[in-house]
Structure formats: C-alpha cells, structure tokens
C-alpha positions as CSV (number, residue, x, y, z in Angstrom):
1,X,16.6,15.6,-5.9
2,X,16.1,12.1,-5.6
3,X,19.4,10.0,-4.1
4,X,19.3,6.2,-4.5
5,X,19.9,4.3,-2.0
6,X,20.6,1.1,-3.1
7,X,17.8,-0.9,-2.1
8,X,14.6,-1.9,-4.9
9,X,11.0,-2.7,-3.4
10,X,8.9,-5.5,-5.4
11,X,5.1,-5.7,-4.2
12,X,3.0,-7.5,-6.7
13,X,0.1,-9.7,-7.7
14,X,1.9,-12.1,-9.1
15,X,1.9,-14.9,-5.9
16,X,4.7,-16.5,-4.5
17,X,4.5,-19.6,-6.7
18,X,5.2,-17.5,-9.8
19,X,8.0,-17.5,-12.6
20,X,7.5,-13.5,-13.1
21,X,8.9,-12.6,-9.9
22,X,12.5,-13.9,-10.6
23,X,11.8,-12.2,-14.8
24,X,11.5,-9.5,-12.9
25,X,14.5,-9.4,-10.7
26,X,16.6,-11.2,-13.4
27,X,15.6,-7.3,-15.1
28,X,16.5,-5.4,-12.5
29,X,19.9,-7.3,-11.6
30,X,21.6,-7.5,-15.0
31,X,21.2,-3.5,-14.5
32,X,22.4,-3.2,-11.0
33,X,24.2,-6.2,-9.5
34,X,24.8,-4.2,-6.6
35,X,21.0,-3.3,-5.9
36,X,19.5,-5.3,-2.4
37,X,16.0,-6.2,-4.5
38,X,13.8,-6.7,-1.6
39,X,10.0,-8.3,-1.9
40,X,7.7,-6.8,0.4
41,X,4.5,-9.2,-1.1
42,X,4.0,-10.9,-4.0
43,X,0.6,-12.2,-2.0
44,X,-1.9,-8.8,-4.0
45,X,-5.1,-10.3,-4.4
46,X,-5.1,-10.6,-8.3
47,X,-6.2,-7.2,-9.9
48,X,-6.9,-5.3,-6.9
49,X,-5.2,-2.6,-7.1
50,X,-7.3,-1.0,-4.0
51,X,-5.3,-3.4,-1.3
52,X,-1.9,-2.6,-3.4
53,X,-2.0,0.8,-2.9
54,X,-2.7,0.1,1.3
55,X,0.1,-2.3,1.2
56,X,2.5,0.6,-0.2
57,X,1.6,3.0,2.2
58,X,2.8,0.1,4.8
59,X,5.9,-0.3,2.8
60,X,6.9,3.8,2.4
61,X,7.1,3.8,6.1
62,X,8.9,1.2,6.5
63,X,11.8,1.2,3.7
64,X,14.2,4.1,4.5
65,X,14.8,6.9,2.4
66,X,16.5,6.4,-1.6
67,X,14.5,3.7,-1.4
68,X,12.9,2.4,-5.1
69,X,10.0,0.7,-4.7
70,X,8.2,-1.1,-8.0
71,X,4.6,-2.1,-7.6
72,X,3.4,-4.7,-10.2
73,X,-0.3,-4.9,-9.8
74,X,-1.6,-3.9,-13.3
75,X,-4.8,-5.4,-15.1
76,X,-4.7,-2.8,-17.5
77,X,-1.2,-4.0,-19.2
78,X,-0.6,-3.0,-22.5
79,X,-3.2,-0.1,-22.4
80,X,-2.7,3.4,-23.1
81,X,-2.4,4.0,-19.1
82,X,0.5,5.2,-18.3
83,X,3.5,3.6,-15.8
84,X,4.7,6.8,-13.7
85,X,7.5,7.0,-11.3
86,X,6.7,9.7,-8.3
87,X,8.6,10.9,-5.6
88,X,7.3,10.6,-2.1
89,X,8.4,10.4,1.4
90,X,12.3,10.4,0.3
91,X,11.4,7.0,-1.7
92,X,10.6,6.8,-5.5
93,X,7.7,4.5,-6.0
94,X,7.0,3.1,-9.6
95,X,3.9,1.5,-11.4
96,X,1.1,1.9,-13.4
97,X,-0.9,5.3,-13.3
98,X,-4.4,3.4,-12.2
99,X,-4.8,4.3,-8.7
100,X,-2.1,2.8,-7.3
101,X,-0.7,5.7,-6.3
102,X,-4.3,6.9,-4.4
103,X,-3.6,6.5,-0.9
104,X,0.5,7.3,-0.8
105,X,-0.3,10.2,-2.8
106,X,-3.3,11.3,-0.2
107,X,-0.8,10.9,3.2
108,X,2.6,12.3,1.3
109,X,4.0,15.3,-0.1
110,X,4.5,14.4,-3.9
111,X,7.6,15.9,-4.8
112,X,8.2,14.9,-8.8
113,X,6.0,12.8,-11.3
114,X,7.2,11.8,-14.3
115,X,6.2,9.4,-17.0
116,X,8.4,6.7,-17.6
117,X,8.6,6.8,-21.8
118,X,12.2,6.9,-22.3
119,X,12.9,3.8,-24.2
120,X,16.7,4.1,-24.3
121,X,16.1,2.9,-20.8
122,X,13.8,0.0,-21.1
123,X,14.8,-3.8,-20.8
124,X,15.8,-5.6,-24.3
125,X,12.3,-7.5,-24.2
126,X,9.4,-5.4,-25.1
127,X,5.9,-7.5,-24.9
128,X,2.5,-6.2,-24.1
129,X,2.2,-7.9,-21.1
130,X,4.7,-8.4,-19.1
131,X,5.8,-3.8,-18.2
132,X,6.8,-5.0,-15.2
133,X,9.8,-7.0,-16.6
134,X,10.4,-5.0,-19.2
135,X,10.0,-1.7,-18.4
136,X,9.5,-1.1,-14.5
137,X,12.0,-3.4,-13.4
138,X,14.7,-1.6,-15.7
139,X,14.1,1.5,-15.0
140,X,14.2,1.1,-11.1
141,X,17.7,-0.5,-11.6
142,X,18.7,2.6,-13.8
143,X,17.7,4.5,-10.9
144,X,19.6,2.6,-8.2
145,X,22.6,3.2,-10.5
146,X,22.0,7.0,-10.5
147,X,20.3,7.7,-13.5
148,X,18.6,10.8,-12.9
149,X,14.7,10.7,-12.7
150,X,14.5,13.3,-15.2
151,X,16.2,11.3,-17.6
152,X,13.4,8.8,-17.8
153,X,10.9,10.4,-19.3
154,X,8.8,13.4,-19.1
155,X,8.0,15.2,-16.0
156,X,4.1,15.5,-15.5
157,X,2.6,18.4,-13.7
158,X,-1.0,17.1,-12.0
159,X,-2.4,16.2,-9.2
160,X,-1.5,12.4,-8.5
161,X,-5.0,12.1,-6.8
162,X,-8.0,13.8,-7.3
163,X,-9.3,15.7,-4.3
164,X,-12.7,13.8,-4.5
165,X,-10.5,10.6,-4.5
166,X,-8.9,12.2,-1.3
167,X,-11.5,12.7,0.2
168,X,-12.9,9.2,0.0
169,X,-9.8,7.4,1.2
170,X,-9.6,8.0,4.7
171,X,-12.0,7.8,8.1
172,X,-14.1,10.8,8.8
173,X,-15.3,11.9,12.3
174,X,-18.6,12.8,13.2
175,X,-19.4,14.1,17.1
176,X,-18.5,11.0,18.9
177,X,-18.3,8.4,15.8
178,X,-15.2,7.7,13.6
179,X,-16.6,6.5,10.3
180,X,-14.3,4.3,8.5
181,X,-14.0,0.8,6.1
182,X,-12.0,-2.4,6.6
183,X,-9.2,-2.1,3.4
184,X,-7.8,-5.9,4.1
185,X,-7.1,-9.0,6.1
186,X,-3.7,-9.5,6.8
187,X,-2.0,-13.0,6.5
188,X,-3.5,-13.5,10.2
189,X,-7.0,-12.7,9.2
190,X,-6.9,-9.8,10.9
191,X,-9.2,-7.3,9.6
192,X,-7.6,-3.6,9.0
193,X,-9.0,-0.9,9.0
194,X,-8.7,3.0,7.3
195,X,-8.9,4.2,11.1
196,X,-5.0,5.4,11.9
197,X,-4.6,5.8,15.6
198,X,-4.2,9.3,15.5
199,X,-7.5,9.8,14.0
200,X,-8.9,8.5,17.2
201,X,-8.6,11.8,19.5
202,X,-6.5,11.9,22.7
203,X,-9.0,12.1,25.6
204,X,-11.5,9.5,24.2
205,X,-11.0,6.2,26.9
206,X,-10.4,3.5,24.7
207,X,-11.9,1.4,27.3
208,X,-15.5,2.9,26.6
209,X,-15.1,2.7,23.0
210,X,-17.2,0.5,20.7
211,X,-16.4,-0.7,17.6
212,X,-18.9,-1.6,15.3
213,X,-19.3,-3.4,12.0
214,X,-23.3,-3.9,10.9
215,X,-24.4,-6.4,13.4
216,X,-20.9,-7.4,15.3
217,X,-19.8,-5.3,18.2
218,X,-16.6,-4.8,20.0
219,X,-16.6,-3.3,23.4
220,X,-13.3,-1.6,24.0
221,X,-10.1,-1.0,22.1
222,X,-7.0,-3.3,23.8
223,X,-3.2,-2.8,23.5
224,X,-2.5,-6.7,23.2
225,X,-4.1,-10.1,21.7
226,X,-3.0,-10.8,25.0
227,X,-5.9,-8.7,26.7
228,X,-8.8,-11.0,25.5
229,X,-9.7,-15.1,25.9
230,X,-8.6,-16.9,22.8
231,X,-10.9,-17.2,20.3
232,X,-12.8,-13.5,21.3
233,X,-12.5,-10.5,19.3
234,X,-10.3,-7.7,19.7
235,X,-10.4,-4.4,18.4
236,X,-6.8,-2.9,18.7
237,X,-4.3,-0.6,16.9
238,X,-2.1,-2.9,14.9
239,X,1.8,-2.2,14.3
240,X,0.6,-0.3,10.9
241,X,-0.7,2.5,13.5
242,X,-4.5,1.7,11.7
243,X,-7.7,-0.3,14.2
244,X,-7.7,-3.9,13.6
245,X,-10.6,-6.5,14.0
246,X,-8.8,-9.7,15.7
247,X,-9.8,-12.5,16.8
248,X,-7.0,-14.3,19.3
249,X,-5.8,-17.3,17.7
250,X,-8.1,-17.3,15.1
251,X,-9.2,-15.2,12.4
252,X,-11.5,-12.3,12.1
253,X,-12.0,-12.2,7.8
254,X,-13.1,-16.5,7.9
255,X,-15.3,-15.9,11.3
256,X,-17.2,-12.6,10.2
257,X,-16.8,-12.4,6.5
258,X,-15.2,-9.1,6.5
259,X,-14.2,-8.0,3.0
260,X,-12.6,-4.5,2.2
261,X,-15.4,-1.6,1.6
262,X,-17.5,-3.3,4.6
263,X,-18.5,-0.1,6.8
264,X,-16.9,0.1,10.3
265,X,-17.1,3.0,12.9
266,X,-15.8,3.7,16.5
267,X,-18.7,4.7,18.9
268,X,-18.1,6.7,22.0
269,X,-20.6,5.8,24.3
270,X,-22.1,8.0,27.0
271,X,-19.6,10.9,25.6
C-alpha cells in the first residue's frame, strides 16, 4: 500500500526557461495546496528519454519514501503509449510507458503498475500535447491527497522491463575488466558512468586500476578532485555511488567528447 507523503517530484525536458513547468505546478497545486512540489531538473536533454530514466534512479534514492515523483520527458505525446504510475522503492514514480521506467525498474522491486486512464481524475484541460499538465500533474496531486492508486486506473500485470532490456542496462564483468558506458555529463562536465561502486569488487586496489575509454586512459581511481593537478583527469566514484571521468576544474564531456553509449571499462592490471 502506497502512503503519500506529501512531497511531488518534477524532472523534465522542458528547460528552466520554460512556461510548462509553472502549467504544470499550477496543475498539481489547485489539487493539493498542501503538496511541497519539488524540481529535481527541468535541464533533460530534449527527447532523451535514456538520460531521464538515469536521472530518476538518482532521484528515487534521494527523495524519501511516499514520495511522488512525475517525470515529463515524452516525445511520443498524444500517442497511443501509455502514461503509467508504478510503485518502487516506497516512492510512486509517474510518466509515460516508453522506457522511462528502464533502469528504476531494473535496480527496484516493482511493487504495483497501473495505467493512469481514469478520467474523473484528470485536469479540466485535455490537449494532445501537453499530458504532463493535464493528466500527470493531476493525478500525482490526487495522490498526495490520498487517492488510492487503484483508483486511477487499471492495474497492469507485466514486466516493467524486458529481461533483454535488463540485461543491457548495467556494467558487466569479465576476469579482470568491468565493461561499462558513460550514460551523461553532469552540469560539471563530469562524465558518469553505468559502473556503481559496488560492481567494482572489494580486493581490487583502486590504485592499480585503469580506466579506459577508446584511446584516453586513466591510471588509478581517486577519492577526491582534490587528489589530481588541476586541469588532469580523474577517474573516481561520484556521490551517485557510479565511476566518473573528471577533469579538476574543467570538464571531461568539452575536453574528450564523451557522449552517453561511448564504451568505457575498468582494467586491472597485472591481476
């Protein structure tokens, strides 16, 4: 059973110069004037819905439980896709059914789906283009109010990911490699990466590591910016837990072109 907890997630596409993000919590607030309608980006690259659905893992574990989160990154508006509304990780998470939900669904327990058809409960504007205003954005403040889930449309019994999707998603190690792909460059230019800490095992020295991206090497993976000269790379785990590519006082993504789907790996050497 999913219990609200007052507090409504926006991550979008929409940029921070843009008229839809205040439609949108204009929506949600002449619902639930109590709700704490929180933006976690409104920076998405436009359309890609690959770096949204990173960016929500980063959010689930960061928002606390009852937590509704509404992710608005949708080039397939006014489509027969479908908008969903899936419980994971205590949080309800909202938004179109078009792979959003990919990685979230891949780390997390998936406790309920259901599609979010219930018109009784959408806003009083209905375009083609514009579901986050005028449906997503209502139905999370019907939530926060304690509507129950159930009541917004019809459960769906599926996988949320497909295991082949799964199994694309995340690094993979081989003997003394960690194979993995930088997902996106943070406002810093920091390349991350699909590499969580905890993929990297215990009595590797991360001294002796190499990280490698086609041509560009790392020697070592650091704790700190601190631990290298400014303007010299760093590979290190980041406060998402995943390997970054740094450069100190610069930026990785402008001084290496790193885009996401660019091949990395980990190398331990003389293993």
């Amino acid at each position: 059973m999913f219990i609200p907890g007052g507090i409504i997630a926006l991550t979008t596409d929409f940029q921070t110069d843009s008229f839809y993000v205040a439609e949108m919590k204009v929506a949600a607030h002449q619902i639930a004037r109590e709700a704490l309608i929180v933006d976690v980006t409104h920076a998405i690259a436009p359309q890609d819905v690959k770096q949204a659905s990173w960016i929500l893992l980063r959010a689930l574990e960061a928002f606390p439980e009852g937590t509704v989160h509404v992710c608005v990154v949708d080039p397939g508006v006014g489509t027969d896709r479908k908008i969903l509304a899936a419980i994971i990780h205590g949080q309800a998470v909202i938004g179109p059914d078009n792979g959003l939900f990919d990685v979230i669904a891949s780390r997390y327990h998936v406790a309920a789906i259901i599609e979010l058809n219930n018109e009784v409960y959408f806003g009083p504007r209905r375009s083609h283009t514009f579901h986050g205003r005028d449906i997503m954005a209502p139905m999370a403040a019907h939530l926060v109010r304690g509507i129950p889930l159930e009541s917004l449309g019809d459960s769906l019994h599926r996988p949320l990911v497909t295991q082949e999707t799964k199994a694309k998603i995340f690094a993979k190690r081989q003997e003394n490699e960690i194979h993995g792909q930088f997902i996106y460059a943070d406002s810093f230019g920091n390349c991350v990466t699909n590499i969580f800490e905890d993929d990297i095992p215990d009595d590797w020295d991360r001294r002796r590591l190499r990280v490698e991206s086609g041509s560009h090497a790392v020697d070592g993976i650091v704790s700190t910016y601190g631990e290298r000269e400014v303007g010299a790379s760093a590979a290190l785990v980041g406060s998402s837990g995943q390997l970054e590519w740094a450069v100190v006082q610069g930026s990785a993504a402008q001084k290496y072109g790193f885009e996401a789907g660019i091949a990395v790996k980990i190398v331990r050497e003389n293993a």
